[in-house]
N, CA, C and O atoms as a GROMACS GRO file, in nm:
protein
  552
    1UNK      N    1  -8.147  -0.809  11.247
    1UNK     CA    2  -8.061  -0.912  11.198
    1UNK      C    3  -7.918  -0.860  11.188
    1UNK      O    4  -7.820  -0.933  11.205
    2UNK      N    5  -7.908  -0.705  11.155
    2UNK     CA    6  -7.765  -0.655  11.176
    2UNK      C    7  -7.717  -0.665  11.283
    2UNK      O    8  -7.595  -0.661  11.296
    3UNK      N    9  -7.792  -0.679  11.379
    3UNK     CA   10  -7.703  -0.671  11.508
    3UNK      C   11  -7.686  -0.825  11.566
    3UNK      O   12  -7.638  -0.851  11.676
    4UNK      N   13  -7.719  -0.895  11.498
    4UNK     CA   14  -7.731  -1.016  11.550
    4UNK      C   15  -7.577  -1.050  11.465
    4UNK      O   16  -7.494  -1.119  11.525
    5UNK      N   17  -7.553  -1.015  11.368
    5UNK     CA   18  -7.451  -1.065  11.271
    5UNK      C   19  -7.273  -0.997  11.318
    5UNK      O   20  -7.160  -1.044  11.304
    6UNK      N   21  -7.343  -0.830  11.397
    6UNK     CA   22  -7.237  -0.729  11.437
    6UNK      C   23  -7.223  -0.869  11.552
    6UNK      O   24  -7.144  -0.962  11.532
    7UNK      N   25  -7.249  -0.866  11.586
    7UNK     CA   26  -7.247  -0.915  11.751
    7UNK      C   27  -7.158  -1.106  11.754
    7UNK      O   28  -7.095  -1.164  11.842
    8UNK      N   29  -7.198  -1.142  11.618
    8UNK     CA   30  -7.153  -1.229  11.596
    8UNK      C   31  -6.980  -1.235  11.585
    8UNK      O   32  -6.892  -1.294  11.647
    9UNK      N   33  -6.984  -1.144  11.477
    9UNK     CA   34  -6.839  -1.116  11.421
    9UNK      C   35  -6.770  -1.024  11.562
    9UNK      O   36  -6.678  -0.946  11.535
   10UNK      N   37  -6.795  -1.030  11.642
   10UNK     CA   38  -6.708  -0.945  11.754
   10UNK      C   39  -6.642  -1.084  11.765
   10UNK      O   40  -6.519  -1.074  11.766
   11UNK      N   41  -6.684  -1.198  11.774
   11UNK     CA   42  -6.644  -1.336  11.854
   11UNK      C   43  -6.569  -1.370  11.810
   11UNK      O   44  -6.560  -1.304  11.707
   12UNK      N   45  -6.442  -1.485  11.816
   12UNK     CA   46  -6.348  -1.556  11.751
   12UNK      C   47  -6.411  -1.597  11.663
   12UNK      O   48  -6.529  -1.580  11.634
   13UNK      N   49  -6.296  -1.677  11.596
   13UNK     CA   50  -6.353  -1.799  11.444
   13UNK      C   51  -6.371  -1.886  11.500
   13UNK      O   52  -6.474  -1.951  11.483
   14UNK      N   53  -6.270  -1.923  11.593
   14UNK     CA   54  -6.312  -2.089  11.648
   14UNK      C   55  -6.448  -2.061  11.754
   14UNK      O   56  -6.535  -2.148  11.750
   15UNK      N   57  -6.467  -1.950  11.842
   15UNK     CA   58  -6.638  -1.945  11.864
   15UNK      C   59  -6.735  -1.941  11.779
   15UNK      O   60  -6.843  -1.984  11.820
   16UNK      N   61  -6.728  -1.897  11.664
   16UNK     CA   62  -6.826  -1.902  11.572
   16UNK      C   63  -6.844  -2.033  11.529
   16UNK      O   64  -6.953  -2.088  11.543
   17UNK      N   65  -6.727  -2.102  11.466
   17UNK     CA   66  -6.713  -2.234  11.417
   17UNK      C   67  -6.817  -2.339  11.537
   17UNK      O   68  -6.928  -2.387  11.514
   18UNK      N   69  -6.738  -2.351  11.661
   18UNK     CA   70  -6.845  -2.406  11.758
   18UNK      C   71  -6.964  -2.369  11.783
   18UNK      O   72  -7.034  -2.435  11.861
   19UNK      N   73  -7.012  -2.252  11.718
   19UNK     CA   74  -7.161  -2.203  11.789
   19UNK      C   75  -7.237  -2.268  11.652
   19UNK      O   76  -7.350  -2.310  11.676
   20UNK      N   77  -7.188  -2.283  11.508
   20UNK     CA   78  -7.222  -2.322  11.376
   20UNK      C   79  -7.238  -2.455  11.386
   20UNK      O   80  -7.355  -2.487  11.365
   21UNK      N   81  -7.154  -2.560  11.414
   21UNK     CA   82  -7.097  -2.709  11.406
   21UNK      C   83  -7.121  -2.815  11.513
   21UNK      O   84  -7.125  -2.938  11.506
   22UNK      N   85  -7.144  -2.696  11.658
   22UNK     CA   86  -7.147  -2.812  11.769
   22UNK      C   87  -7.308  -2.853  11.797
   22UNK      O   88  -7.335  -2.938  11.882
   23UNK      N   89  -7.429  -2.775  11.707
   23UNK     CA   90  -7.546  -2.815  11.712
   23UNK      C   91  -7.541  -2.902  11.625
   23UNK      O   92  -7.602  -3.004  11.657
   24UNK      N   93  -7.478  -2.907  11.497
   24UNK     CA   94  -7.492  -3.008  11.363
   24UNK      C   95  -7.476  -3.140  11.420
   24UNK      O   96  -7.533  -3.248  11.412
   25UNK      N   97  -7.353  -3.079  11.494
   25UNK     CA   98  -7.269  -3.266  11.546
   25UNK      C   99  -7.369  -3.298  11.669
   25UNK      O  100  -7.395  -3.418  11.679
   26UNK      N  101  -7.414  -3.238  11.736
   26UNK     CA  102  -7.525  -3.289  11.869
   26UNK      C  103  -7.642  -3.326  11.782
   26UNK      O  104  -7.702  -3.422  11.832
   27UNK      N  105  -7.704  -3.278  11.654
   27UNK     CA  106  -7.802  -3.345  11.644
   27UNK      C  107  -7.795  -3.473  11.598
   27UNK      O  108  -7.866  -3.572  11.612
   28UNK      N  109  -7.676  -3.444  11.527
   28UNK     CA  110  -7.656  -3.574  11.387
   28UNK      C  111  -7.612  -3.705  11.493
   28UNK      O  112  -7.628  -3.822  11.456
   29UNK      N  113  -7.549  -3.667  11.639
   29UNK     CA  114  -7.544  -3.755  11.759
   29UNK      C  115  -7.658  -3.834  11.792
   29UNK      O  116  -7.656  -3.949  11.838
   30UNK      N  117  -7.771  -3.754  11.763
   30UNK     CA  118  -7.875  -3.757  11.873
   30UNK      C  119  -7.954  -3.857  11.722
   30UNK      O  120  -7.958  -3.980  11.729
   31UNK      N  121  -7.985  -3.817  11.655
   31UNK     CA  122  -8.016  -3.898  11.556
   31UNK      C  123  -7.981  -4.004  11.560
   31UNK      O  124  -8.043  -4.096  11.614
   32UNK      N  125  -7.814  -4.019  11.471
   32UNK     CA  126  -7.741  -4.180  11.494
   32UNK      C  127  -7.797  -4.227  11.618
   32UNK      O  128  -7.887  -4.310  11.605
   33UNK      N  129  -7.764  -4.192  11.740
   33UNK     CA  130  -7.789  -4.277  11.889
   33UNK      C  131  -7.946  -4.335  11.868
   33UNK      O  132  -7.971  -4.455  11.883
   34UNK      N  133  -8.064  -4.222  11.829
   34UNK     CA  134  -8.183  -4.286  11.821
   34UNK      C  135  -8.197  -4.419  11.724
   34UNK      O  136  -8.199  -4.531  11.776
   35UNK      N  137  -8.204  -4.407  11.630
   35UNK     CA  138  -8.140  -4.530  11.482
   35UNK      C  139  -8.109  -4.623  11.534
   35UNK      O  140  -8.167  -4.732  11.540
   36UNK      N  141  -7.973  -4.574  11.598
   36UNK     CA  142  -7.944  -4.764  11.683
   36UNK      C  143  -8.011  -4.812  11.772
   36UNK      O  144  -8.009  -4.935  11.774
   37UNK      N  145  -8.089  -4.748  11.871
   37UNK     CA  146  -8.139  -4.758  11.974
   37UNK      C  147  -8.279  -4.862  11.895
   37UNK      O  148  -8.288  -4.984  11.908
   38UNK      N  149  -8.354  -4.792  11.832
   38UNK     CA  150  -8.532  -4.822  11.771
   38UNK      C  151  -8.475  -4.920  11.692
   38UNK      O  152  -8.541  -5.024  11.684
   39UNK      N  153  -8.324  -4.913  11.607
   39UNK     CA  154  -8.327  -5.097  11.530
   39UNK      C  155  -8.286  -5.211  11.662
   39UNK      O  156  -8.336  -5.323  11.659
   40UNK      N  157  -8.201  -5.177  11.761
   40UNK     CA  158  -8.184  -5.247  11.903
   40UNK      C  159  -8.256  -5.314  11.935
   40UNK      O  160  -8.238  -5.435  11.945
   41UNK      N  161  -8.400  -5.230  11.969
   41UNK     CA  162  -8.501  -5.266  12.056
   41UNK      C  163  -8.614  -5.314  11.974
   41UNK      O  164  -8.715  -5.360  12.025
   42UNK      N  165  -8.589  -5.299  11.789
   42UNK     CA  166  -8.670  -5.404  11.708
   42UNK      C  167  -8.615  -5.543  11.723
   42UNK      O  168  -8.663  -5.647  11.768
   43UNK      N  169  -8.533  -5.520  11.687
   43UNK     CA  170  -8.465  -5.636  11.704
   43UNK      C  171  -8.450  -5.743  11.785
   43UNK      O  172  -8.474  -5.860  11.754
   44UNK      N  173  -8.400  -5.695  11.913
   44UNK     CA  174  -8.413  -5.759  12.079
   44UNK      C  175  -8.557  -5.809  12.042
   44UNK      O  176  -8.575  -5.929  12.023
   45UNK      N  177  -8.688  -5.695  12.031
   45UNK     CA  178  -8.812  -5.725  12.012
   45UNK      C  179  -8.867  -5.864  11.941
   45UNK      O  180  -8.936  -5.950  11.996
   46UNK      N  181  -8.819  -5.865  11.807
   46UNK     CA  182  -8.819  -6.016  11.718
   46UNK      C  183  -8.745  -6.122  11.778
   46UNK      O  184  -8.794  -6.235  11.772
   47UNK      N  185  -8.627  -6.103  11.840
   47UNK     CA  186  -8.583  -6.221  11.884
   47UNK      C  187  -8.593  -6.315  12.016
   47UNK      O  188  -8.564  -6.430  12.050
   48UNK      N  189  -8.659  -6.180  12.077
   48UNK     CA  190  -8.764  -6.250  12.195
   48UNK      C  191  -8.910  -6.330  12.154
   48UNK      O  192  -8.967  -6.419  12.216
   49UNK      N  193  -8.944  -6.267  12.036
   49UNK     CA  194  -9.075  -6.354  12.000
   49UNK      C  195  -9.034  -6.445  11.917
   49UNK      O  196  -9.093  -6.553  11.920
   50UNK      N  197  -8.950  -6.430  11.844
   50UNK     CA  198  -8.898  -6.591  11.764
   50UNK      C  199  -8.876  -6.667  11.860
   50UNK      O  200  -8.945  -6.768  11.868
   51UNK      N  201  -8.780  -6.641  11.956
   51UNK     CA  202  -8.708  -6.737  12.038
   51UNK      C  203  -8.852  -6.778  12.145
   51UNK      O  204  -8.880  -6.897  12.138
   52UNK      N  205  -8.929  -6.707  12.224
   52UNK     CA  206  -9.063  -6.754  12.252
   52UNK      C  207  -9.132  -6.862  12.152
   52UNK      O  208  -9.156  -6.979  12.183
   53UNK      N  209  -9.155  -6.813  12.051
   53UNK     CA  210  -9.207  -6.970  11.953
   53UNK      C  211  -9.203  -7.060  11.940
   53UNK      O  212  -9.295  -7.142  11.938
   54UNK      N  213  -9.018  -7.082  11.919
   54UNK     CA  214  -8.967  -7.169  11.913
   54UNK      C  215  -8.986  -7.242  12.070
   54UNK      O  216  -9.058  -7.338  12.094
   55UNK      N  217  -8.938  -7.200  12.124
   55UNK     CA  218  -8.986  -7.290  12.309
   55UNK      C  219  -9.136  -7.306  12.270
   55UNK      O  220  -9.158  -7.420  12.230
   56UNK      N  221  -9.213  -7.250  12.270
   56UNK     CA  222  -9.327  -7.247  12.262
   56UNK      C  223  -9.308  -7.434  12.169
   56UNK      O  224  -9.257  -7.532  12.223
   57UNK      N  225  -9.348  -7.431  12.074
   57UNK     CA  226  -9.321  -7.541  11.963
   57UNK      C  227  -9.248  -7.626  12.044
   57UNK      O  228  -9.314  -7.718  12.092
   58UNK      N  229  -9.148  -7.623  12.069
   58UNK     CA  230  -9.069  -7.677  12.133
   58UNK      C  231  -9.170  -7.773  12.236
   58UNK      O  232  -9.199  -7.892  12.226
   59UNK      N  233  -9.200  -7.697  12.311
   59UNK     CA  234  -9.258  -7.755  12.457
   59UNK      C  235  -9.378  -7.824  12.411
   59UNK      O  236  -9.421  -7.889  12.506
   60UNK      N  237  -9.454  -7.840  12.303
   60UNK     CA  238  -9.567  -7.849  12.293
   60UNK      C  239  -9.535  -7.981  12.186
   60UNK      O  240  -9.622  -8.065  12.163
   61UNK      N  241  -9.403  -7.988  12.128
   61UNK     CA  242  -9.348  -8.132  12.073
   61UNK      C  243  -9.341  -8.207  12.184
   61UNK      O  244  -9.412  -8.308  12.178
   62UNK      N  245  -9.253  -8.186  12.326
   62UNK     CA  246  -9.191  -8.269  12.421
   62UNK      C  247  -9.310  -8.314  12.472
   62UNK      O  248  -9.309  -8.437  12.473
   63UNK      N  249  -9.480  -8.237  12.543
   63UNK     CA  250  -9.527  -8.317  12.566
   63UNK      C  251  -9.575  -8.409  12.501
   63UNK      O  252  -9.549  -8.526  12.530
   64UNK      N  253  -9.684  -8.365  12.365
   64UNK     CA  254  -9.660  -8.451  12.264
   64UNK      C  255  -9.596  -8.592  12.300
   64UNK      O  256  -9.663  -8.683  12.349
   65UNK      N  257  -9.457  -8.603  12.271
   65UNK     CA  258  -9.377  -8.716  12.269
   65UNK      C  259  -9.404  -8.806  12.410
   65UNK      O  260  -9.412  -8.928  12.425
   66UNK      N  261  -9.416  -8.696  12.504
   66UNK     CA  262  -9.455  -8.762  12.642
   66UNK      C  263  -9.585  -8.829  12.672
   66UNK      O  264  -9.614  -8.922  12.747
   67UNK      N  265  -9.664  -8.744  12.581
   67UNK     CA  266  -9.823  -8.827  12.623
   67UNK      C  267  -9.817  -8.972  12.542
   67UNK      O  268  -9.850  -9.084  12.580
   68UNK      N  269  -9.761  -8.925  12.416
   68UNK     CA  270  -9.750  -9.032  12.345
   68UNK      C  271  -9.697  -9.168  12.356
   68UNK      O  272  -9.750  -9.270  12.312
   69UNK      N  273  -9.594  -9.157  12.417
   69UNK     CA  274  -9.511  -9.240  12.512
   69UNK      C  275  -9.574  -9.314  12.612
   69UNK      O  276  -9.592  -9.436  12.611
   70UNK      N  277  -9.607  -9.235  12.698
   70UNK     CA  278  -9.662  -9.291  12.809
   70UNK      C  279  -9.830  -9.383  12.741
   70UNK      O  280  -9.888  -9.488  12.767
   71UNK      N  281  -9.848  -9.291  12.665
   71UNK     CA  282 -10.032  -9.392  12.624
   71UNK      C  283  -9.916  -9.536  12.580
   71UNK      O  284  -9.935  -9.638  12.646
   72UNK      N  285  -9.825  -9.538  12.494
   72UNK     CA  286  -9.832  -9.661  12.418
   72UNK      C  287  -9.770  -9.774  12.530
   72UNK      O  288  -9.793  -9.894  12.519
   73UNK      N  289  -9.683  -9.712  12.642
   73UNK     CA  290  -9.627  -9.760  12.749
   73UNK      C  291  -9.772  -9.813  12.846
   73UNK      O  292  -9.762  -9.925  12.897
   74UNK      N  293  -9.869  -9.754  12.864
   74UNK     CA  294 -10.002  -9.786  12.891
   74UNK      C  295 -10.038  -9.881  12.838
   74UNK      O  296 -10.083  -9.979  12.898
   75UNK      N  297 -10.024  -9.872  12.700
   75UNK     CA  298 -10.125  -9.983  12.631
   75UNK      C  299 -10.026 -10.155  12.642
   75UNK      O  300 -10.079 -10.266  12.641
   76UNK      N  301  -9.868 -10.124  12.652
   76UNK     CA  302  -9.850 -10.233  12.625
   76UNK      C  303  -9.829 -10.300  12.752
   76UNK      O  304  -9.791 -10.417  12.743
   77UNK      N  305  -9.850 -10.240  12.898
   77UNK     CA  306  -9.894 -10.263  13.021
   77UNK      C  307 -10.047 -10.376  13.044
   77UNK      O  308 -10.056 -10.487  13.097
   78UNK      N  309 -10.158 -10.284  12.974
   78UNK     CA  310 -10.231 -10.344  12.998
   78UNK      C  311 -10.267 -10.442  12.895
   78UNK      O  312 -10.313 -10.549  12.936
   79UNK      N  313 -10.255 -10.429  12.790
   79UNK     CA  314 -10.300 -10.535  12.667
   79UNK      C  315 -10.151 -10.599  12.663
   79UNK      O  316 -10.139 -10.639  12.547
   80UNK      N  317 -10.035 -10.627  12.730
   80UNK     CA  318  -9.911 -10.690  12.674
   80UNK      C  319  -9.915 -10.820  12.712
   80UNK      O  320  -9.984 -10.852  12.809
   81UNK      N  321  -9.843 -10.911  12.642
   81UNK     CA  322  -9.859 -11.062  12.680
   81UNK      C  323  -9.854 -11.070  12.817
   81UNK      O  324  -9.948 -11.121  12.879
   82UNK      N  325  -9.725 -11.012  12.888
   82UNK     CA  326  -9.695 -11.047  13.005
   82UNK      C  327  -9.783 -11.054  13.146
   82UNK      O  328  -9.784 -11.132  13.241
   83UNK      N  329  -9.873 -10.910  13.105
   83UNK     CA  330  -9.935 -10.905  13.192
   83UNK      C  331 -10.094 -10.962  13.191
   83UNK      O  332 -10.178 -10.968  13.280
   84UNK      N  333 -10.094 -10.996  13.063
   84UNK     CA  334 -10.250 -11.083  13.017
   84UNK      C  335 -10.206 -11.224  13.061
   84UNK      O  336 -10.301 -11.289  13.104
   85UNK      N  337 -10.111 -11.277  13.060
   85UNK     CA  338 -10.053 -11.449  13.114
   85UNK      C  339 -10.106 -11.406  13.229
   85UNK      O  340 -10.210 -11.459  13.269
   86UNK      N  341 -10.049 -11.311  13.297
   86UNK     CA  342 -10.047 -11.305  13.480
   86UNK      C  343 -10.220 -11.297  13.484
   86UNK      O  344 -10.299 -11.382  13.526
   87UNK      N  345 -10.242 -11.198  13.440
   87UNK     CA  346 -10.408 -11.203  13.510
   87UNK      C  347 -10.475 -11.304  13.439
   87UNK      O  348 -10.589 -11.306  13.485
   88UNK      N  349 -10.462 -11.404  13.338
   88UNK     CA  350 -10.516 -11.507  13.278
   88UNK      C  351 -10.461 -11.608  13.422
   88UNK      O  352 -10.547 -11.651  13.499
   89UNK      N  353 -10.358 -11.629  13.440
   89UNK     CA  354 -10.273 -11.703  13.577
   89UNK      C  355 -10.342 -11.682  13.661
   89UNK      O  356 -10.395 -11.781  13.713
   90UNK      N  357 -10.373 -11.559  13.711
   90UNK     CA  358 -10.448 -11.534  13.814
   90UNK      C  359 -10.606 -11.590  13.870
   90UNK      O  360 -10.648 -11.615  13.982
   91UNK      N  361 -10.680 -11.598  13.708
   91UNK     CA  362 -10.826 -11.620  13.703
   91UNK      C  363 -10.846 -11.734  13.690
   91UNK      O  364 -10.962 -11.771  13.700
   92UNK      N  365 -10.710 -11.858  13.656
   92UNK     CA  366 -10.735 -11.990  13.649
   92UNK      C  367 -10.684 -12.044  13.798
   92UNK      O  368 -10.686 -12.161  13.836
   93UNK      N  369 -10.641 -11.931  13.869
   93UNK     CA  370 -10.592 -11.982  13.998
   93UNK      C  371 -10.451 -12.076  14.029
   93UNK      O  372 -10.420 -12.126  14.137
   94UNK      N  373 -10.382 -12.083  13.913
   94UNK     CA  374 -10.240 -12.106  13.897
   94UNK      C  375 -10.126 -11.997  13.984
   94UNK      O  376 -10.017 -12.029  14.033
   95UNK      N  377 -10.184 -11.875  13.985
   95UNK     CA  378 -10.089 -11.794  14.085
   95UNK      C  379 -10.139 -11.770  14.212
   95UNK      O  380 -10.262 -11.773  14.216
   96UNK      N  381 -10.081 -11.747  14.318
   96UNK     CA  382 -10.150 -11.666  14.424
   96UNK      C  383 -10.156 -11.527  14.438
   96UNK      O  384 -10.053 -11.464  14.462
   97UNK      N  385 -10.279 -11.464  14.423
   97UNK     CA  386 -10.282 -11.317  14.487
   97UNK      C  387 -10.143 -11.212  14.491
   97UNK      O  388 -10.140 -11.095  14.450
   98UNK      N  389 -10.049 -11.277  14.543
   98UNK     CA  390  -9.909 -11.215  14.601
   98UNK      C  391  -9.809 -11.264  14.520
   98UNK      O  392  -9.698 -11.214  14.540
   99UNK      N  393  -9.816 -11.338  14.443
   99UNK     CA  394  -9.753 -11.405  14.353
   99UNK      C  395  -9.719 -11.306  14.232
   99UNK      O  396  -9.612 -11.271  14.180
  100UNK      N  397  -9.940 -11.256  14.194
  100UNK     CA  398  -9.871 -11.166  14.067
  100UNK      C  399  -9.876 -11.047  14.116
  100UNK      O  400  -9.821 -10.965  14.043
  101UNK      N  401  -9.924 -11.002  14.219
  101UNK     CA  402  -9.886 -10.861  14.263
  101UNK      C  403  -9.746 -10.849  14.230
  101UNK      O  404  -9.710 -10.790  14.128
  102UNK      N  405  -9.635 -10.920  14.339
  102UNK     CA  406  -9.521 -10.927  14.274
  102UNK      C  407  -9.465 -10.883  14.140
  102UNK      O  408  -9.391 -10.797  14.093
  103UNK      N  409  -9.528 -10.973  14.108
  103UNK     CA  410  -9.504 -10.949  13.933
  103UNK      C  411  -9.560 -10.832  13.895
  103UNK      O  412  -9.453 -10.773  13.879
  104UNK      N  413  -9.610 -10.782  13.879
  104UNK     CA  414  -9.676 -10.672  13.803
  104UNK      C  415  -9.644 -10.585  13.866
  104UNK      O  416  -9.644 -10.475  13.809
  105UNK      N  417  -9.600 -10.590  14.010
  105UNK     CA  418  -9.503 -10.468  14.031
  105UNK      C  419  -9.410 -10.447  13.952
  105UNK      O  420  -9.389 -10.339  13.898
  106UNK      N  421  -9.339 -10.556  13.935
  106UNK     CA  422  -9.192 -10.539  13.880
  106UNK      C  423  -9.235 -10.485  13.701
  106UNK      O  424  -9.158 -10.404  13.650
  107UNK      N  425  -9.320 -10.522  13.643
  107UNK     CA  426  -9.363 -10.503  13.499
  107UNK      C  427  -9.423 -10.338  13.562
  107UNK      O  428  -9.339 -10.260  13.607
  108UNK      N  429  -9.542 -10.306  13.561
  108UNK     CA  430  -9.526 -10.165  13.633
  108UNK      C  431  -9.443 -10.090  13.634
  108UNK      O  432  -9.446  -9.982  13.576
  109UNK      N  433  -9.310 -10.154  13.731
  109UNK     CA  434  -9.214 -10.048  13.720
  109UNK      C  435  -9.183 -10.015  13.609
  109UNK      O  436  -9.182  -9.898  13.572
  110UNK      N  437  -9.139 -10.154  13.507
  110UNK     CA  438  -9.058 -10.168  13.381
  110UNK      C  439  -9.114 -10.030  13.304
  110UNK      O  440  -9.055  -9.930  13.261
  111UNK      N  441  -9.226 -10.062  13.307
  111UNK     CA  442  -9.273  -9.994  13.166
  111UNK      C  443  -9.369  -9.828  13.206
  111UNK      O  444  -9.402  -9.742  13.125
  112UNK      N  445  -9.383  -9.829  13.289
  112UNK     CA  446  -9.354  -9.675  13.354
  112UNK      C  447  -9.237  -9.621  13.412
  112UNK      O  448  -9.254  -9.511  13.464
  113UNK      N  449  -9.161  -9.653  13.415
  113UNK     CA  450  -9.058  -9.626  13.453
  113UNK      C  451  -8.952  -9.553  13.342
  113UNK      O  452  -8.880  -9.454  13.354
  114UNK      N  453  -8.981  -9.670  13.199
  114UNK     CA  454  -8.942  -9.651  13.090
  114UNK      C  455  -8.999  -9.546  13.024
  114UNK      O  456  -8.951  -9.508  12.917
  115UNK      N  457  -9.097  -9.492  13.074
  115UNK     CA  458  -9.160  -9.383  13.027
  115UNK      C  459  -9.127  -9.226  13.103
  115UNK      O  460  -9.174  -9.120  13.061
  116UNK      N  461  -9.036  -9.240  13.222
  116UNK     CA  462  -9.020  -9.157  13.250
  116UNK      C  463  -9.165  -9.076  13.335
  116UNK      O  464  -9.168  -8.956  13.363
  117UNK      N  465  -9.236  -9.139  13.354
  117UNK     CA  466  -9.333  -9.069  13.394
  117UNK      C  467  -9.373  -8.989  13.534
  117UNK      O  468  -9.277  -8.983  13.611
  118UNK      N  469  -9.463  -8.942  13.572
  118UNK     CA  470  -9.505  -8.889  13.713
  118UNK      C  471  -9.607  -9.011  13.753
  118UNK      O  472  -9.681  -8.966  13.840
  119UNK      N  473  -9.642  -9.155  13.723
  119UNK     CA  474  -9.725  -9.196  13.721
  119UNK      C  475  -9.696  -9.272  13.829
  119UNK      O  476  -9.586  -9.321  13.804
  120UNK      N  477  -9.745  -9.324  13.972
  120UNK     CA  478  -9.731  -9.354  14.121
  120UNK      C  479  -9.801  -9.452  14.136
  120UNK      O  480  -9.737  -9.545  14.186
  121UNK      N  481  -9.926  -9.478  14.111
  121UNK     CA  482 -10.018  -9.591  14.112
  121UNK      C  483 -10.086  -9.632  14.017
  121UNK      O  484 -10.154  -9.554  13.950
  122UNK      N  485 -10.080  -9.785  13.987
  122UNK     CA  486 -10.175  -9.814  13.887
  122UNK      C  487 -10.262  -9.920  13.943
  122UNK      O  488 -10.218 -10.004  14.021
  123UNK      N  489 -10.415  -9.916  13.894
  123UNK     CA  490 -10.462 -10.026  13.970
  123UNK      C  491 -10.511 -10.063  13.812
  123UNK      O  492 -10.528  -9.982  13.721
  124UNK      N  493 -10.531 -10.235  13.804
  124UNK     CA  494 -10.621 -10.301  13.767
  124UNK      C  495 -10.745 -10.360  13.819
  124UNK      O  496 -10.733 -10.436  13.915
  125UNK      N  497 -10.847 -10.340  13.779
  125UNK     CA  498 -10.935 -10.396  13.854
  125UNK      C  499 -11.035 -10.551  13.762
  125UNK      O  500 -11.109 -10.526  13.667
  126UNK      N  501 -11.023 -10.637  13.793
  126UNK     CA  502 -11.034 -10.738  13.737
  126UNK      C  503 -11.154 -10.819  13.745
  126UNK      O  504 -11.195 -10.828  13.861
  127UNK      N  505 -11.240 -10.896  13.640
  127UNK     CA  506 -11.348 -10.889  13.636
  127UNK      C  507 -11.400 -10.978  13.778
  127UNK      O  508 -11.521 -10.991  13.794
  128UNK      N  509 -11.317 -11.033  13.869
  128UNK     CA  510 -11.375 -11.089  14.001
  128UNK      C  511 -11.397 -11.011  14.080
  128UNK      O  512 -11.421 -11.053  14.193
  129UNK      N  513 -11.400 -10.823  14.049
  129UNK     CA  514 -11.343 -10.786  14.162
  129UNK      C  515 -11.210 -10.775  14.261
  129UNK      O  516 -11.201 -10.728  14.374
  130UNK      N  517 -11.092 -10.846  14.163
  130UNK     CA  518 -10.980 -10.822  14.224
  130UNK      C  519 -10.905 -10.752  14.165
  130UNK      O  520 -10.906 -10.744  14.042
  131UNK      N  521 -10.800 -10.663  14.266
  131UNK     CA  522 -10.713 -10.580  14.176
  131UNK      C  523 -10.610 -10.585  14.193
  131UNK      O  524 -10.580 -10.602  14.312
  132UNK      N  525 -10.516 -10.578  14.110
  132UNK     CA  526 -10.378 -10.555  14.110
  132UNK      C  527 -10.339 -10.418  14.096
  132UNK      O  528 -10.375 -10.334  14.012
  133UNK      N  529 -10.281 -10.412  14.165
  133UNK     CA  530 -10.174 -10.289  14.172
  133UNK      C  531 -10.035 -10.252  14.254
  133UNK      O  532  -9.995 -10.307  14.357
  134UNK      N  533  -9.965 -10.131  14.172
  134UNK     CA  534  -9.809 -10.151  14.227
  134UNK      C  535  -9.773 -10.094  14.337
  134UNK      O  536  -9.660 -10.096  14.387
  135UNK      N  537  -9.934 -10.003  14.406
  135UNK     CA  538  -9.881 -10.005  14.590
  135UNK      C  539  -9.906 -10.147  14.616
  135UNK      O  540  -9.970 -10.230  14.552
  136UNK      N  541  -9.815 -10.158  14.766
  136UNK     CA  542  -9.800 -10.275  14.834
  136UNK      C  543  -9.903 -10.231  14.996
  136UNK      O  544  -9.892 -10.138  15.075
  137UNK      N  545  -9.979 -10.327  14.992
  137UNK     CA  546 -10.096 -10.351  15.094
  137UNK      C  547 -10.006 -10.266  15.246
  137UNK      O  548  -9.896 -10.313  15.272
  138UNK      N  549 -10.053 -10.157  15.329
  138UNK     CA  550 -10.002 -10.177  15.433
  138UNK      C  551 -10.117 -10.186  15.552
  138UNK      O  552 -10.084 -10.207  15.669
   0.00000   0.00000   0.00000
């Protein structure tokens, strides 16, 4: 240990000072840098899974609202006055065939349309065996 101490004191002050201080300050570096780094990457960590949730929730309200929508847009399609006149019209033989196709295209559109939907074809099928729906015959 004497010679470790002789050997020391041959050196400057300011080498000694740096051989004493520049490990303190590299660790106490290396520390701080880790600290920020592990609260960083907690952090980033939580706010990717909050913010996942929330979409999550999110997306799972919108369809929600969408199925919901579209059923009541459904229901007032098929049970709605308009289109119970037409196929009541239809079964007393007051309309022709092409008459309420027509029509119920245009209601069809209305109220799927209003729904925003992916929905392309609808058929009714009616207790004679006839159906209405909003493709057009080709």
């Amino acid at each position: 240990m004497f010679s470790i101490t002789a050997k020391f004191k041959e050196h400057s002050i300011k080498f000694r000072i740096l051989v004493i201080v520049l490990p303190v300050v590299i660790l106490s570096y290396i520390i701080l840098l880790s600290s920020f780094y592990m609260i960083y990457v907690k952090e980033s960590r939580n706010n990717i899974l909050l913010e996942h949730e929330e979409n999550t929730l999110s997306i799972a309200k919108n369809t929600a609202s969408y199925f919901s929508s579209l059923n009541s847009n459904i229901d007032l399609l098929l049970y709605g006055t308009e289109i119970q006149s037409l196929i009541h019209s239809y079964a007393d033989k007051k309309l022709s065939p092409e008459e309420v196709q027509s029509q119920c295209n245009t209601l069809f559109s209305t109220y799927l349309l209003g729904a925003q939907s992916k929905i392309q074809r609808v058929y009714i099928v009616l207790t004679d065996n006839g159906i209405i729906s909003n493709q057009t015959k080709s």
